[in-house]
py3Dmol code that shows the C-alpha trace and the ligand (Angstrom):
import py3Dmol

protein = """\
ATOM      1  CA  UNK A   1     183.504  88.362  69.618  1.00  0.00           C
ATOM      2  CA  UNK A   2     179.910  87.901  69.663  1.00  0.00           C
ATOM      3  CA  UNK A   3     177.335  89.705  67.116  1.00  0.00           C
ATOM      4  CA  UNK A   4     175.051  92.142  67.669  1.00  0.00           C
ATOM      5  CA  UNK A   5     175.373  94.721  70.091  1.00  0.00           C
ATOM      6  CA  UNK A   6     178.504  95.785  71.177  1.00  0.00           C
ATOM      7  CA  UNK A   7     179.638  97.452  74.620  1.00  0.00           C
ATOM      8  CA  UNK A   8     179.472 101.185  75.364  1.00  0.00           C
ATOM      9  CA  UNK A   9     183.260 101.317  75.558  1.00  0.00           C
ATOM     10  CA  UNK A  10     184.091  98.933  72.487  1.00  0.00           C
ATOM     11  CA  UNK A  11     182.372 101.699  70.825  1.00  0.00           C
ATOM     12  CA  UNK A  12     184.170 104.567  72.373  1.00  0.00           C
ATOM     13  CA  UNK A  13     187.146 103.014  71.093  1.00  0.00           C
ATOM     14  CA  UNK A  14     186.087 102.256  68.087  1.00  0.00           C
ATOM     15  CA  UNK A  15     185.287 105.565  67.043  1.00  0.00           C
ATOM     16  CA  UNK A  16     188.459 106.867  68.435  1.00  0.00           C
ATOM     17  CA  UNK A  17     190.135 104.559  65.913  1.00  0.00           C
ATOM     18  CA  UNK A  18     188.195 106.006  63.432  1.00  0.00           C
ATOM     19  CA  UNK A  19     189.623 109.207  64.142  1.00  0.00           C
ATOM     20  CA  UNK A  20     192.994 108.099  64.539  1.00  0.00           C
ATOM     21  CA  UNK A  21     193.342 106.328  61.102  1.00  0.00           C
ATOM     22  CA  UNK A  22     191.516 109.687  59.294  1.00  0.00           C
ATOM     23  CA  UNK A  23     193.979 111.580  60.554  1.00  0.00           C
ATOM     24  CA  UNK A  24     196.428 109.921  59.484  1.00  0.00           C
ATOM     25  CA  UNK A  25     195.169 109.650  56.086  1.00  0.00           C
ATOM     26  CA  UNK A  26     195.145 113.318  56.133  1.00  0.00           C
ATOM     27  CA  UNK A  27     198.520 113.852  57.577  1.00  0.00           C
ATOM     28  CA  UNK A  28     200.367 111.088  55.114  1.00  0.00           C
ATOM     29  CA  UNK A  29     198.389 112.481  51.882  1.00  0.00           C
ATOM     30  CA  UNK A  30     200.856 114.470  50.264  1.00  0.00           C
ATOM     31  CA  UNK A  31     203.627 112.131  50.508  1.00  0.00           C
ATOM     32  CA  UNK A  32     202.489 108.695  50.639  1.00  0.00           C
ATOM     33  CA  UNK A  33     198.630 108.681  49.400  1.00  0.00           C
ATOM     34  CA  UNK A  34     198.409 104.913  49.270  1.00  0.00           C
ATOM     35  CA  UNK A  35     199.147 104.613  52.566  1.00  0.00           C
ATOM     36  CA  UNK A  36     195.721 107.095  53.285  1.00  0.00           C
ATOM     37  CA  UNK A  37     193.137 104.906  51.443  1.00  0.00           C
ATOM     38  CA  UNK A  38     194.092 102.325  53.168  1.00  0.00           C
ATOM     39  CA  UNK A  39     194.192 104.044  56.749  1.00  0.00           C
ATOM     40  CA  UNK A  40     190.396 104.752  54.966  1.00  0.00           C
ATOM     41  CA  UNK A  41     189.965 101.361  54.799  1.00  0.00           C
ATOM     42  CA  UNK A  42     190.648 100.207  58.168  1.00  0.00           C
ATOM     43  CA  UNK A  43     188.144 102.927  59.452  1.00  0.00           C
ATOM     44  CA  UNK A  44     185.708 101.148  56.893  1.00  0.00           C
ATOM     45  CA  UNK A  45     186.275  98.276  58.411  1.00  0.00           C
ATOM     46  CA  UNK A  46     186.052  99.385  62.175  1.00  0.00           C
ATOM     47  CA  UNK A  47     182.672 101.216  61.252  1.00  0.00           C
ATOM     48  CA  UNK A  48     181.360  98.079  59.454  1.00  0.00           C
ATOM     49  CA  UNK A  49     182.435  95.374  62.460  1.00  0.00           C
ATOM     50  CA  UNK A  50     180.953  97.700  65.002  1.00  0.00           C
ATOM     51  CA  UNK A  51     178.028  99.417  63.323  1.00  0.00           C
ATOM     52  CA  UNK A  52     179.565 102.952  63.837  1.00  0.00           C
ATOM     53  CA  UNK A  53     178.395 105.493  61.572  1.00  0.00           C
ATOM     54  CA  UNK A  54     181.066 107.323  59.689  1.00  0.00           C
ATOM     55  CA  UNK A  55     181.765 110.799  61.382  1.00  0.00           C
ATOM     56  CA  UNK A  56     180.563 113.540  59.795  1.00  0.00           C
ATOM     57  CA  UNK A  57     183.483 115.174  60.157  1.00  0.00           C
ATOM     58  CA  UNK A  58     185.297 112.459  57.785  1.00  0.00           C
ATOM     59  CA  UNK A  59     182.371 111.726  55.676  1.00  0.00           C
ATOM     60  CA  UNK A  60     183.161 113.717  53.124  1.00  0.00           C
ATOM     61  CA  UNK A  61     186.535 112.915  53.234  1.00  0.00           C
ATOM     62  CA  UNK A  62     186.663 109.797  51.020  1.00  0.00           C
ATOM     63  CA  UNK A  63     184.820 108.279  48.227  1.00  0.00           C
ATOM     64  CA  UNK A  64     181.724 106.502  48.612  1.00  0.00           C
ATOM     65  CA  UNK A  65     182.440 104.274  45.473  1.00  0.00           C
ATOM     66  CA  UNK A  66     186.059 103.356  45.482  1.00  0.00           C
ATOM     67  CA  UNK A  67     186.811 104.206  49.266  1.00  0.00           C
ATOM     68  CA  UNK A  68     189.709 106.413  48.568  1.00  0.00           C
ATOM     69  CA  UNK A  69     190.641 109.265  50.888  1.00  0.00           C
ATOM     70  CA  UNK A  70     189.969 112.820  48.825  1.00  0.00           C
ATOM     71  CA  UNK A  71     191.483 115.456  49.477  1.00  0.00           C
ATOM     72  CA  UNK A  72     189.911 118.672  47.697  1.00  0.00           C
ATOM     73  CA  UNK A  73     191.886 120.110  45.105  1.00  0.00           C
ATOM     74  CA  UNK A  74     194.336 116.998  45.391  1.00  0.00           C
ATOM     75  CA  UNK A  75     192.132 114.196  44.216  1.00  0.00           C
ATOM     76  CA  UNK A  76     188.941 115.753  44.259  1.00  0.00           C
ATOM     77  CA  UNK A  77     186.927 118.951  43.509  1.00  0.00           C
ATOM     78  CA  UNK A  78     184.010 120.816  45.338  1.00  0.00           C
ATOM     79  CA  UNK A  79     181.089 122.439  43.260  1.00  0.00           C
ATOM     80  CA  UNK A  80     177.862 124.141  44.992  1.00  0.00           C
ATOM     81  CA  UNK A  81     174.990 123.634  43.041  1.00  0.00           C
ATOM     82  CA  UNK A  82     171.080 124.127  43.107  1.00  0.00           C
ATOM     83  CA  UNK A  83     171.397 123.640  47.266  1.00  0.00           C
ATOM     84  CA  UNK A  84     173.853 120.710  47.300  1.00  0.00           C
ATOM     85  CA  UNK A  85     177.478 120.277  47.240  1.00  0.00           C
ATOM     86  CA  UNK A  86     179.189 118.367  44.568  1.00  0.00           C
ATOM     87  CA  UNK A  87     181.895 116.234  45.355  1.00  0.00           C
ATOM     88  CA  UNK A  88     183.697 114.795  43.082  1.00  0.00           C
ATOM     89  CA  UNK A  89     186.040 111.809  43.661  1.00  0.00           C
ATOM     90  CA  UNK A  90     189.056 111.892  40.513  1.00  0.00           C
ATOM     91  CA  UNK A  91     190.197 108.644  41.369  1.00  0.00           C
ATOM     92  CA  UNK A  92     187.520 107.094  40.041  1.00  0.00           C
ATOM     93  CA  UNK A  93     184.439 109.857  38.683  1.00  0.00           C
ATOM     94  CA  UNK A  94     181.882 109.610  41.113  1.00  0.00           C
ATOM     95  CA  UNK A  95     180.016 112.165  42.192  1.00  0.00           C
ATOM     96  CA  UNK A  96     178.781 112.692  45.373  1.00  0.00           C
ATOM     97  CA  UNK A  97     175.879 115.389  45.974  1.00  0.00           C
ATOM     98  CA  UNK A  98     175.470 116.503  49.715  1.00  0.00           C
ATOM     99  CA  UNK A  99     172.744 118.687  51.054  1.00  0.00           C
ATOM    100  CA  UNK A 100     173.758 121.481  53.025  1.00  0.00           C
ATOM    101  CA  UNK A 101     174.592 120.705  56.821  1.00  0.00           C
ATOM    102  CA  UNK A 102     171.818 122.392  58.299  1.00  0.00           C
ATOM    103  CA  UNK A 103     169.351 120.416  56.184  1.00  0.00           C
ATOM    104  CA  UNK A 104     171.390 117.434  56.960  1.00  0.00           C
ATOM    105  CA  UNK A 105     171.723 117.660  60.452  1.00  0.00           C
ATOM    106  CA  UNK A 106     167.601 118.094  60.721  1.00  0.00           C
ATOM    107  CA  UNK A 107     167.431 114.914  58.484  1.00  0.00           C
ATOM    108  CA  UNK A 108     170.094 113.254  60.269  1.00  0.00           C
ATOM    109  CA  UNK A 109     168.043 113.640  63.934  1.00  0.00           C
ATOM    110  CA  UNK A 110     165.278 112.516  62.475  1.00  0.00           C
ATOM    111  CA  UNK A 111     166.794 108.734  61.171  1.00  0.00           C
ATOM    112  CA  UNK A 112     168.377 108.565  64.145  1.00  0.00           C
ATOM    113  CA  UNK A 113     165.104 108.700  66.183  1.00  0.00           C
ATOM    114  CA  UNK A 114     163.562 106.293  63.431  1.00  0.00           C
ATOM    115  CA  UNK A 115     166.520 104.051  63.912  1.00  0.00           C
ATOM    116  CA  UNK A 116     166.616 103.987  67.487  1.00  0.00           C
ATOM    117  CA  UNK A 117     162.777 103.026  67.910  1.00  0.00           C
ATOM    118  CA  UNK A 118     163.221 101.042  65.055  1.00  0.00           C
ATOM    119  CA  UNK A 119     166.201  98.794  67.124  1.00  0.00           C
ATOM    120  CA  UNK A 120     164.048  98.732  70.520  1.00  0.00           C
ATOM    121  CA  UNK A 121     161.062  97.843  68.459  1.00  0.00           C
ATOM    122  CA  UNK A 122     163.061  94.170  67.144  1.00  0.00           C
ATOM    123  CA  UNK A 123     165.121  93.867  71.120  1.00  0.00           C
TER     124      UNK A 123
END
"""
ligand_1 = """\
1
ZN
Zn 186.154 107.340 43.815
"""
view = py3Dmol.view(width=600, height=400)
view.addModel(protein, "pdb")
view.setStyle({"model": 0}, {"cartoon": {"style": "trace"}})
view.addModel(ligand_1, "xyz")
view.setStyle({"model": 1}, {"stick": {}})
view.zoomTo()
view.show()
């Protein structure tokens, strides 16, 4: 396959992929949870290959340093503090800090705009 940009549909499909292999990770958790970091990992690597951003919907949903699926109250814990929410990963100790969504979704429009002129800018 060649680098760079990748069809419309690839895309599509990628991120359905994505969704498939988090919800799986969800679904197997309780019974087999090695089976849902690496169903984590395979979205990793889909998101990677194609240059997908991880849904924001499963963002949250595993750790940013050791890639494991979380699972509040299973493997990790929630905190709200001074604006943020604390998520902590148990598998390993890191702590992730997330701004509230509405903040984040502003923010998130705005890098998105940066990034696309940013990509027509170097075509
Ligand atoms: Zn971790």
């Amino acid at each position: 396959m060649s680098r760079g940009r990748k069809a419309k549909w690839m895309i599509k499909i990628a991120k359905e992929r994505i969704d498939i292999l988090f919800n799986l990770a969800e679904k197997e958790f309780n019974e087999h949870p090695e089976r849902s970091h690496r169903y984590v990992k395979l979205a990793r690597n889909i998101s990677t290959k194609y240059n997908i951003k991880m849904p924001l919907k499963w963002k949250r949903r595993f750790c940013k340093n050791c890639h494991k699926f979380l699972k509040v109250s299973a493997n990790c814990y929630v905190r709200l503090s001074k604006g943020k929410v604390h998520l902590k990963c148990l598998e390993c100790g890191h702590v992730m800090r997330i701004p509230y969504l509405k903040e984040k979704k502003e923010k998130r429009s705005t890098k998105i705009e940066s990034y696309l002129v940013q990509k027509k800018s170097n075509e």
